[in-house]
C-alpha positions in Angstrom: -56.7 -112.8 -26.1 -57.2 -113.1 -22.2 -57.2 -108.9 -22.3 -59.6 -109.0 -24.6 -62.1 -111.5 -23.2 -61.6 -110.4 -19.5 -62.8 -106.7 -21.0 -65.6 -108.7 -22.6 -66.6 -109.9 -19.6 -66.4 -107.1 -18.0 -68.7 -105.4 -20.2 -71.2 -107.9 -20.0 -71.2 -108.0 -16.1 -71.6 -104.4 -16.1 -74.7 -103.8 -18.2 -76.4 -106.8 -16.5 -76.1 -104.9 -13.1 -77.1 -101.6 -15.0 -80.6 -103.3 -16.3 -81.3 -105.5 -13.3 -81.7 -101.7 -11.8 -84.3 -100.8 -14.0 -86.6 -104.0 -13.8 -87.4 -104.2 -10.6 -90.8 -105.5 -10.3 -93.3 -103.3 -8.2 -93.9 -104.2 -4.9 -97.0 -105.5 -3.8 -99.4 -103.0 -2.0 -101.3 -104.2 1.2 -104.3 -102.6 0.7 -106.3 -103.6 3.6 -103.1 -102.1 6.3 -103.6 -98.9 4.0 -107.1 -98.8 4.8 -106.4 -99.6 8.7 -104.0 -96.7 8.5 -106.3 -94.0 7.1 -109.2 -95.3 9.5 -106.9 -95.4 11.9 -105.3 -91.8 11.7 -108.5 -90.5 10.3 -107.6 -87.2 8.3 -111.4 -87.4 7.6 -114.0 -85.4 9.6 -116.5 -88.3 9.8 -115.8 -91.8 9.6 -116.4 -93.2 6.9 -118.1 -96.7 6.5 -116.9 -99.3 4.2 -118.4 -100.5 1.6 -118.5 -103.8 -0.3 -117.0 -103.4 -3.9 -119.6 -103.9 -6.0 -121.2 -101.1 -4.0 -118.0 -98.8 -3.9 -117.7 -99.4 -7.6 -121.3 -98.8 -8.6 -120.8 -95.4 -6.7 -117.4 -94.7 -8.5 -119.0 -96.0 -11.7 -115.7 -98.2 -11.9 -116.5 -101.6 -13.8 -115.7 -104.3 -11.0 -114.2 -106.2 -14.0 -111.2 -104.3 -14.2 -110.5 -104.5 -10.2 -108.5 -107.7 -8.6 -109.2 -106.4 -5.4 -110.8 -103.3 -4.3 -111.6 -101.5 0.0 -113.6 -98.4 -0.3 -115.2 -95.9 2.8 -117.5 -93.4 1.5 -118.7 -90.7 3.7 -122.3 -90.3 5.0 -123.1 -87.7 2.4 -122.7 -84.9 4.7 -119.0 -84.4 3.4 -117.4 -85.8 0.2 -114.8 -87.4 1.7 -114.1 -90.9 0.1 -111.4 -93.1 -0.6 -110.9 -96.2 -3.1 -107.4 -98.3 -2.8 -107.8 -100.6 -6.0 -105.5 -103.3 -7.5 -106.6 -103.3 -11.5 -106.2 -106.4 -13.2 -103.8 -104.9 -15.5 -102.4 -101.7 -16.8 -105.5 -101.7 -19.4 -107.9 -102.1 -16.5 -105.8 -99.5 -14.6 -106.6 -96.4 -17.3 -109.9 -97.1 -17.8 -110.5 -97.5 -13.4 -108.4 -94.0 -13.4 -110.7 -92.5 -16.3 -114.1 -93.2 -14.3 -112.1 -91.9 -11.4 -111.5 -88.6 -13.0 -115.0 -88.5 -14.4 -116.0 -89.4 -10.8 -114.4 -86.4 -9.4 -115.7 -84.0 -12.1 -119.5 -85.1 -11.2 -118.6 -84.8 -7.3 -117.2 -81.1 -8.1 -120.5 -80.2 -9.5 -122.7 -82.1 -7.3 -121.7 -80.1 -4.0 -121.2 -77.3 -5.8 -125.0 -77.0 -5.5 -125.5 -79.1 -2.5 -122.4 -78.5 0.1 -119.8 -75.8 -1.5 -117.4 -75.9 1.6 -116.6 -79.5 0.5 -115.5 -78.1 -3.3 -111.7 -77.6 -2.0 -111.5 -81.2 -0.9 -112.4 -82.5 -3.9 -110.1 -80.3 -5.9 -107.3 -81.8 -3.6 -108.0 -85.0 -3.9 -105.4 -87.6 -4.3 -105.3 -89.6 -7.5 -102.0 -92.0 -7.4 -101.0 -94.7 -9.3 -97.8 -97.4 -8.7 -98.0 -100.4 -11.1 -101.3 -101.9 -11.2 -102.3 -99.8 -8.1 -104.4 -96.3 -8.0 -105.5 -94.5 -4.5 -108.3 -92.1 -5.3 -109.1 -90.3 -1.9 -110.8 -87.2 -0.5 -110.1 -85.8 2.9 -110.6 -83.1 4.6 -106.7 -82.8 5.7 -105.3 -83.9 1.9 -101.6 -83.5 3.5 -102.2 -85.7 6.0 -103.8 -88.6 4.1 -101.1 -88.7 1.5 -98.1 -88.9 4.0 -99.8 -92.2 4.9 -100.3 -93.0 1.1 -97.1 -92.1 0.7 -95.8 -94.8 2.8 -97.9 -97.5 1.5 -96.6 -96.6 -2.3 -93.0 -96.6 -1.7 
């Protein structure tokens, strides 16, 4: 009887450790050091100003709604570098934010097509990531560069 419960036990103990792996909770994201970081290391060829969110999401055509809290730098227009770091209010808000994103990048693809083709290639390298209830959407003119600081930020 004492085998039997002691291998009970065990058992128990064992897949609690195995699904306390799994849960873990995803880490809170500091978006305002992420935005000193890129600013700061600028893999952009202009800096870029920012922008309050109702304006950043107006641009992005990103309903504010969806956004618990949202920094944003947008380019002068002479490039189409860009960058949003947004906490959605949950994973609902989160697809549609990352849908307008998408869309947002489609219509900035075709736009300086026509008005600035060099800027074509950063756009189709821009970063799109997502970690919980966090997405990065950013356009630079070193993409490699910008996501090694991302990178750090979504770990």
């Amino acid at each position: 009887m004492k085998r039997t419960f002691a291998l009970i036990a065990a058992l128990v103990l064992l897949v609690s450790l195995f699904s306390a792996c799994g849960k873990s909770e995803p880490k809170d994201i500091d978006l305002d050091s992420l935005d000193a970081a890129l600013a700061e290391k600028s893999p952009f060829l202009e800096a870029l100003e920012p922008v309050d969110a109702d304006i950043g999401c107006m641009i992005l055509t990103v309903d504010e709604a969806d956004c618990e809290k949202a920094v944003m730098r947008f380019s002068s227009g002479a490039t189409a570098e860009e960058y949003a770091l947004i906490k959605a209010k949950d994973p609902a808000a989160l697809g549609r934010i990352e849908k307008a994103l998408k869309e947002h990048i489609a219509f900035q693809k075709t736009s300086f097509a026509g008005y600035v083709p060099s800027e074509v290639p950063k756009i189709e390298a821009a970063i799109l990531s997502t970690k919980g209830n966090y997405i990065i959407y950013c356009v630079a003119d070193d993409a490699k560069a910008a996501q090694d600081i991302i990178d750090l930020y979504l770990r």
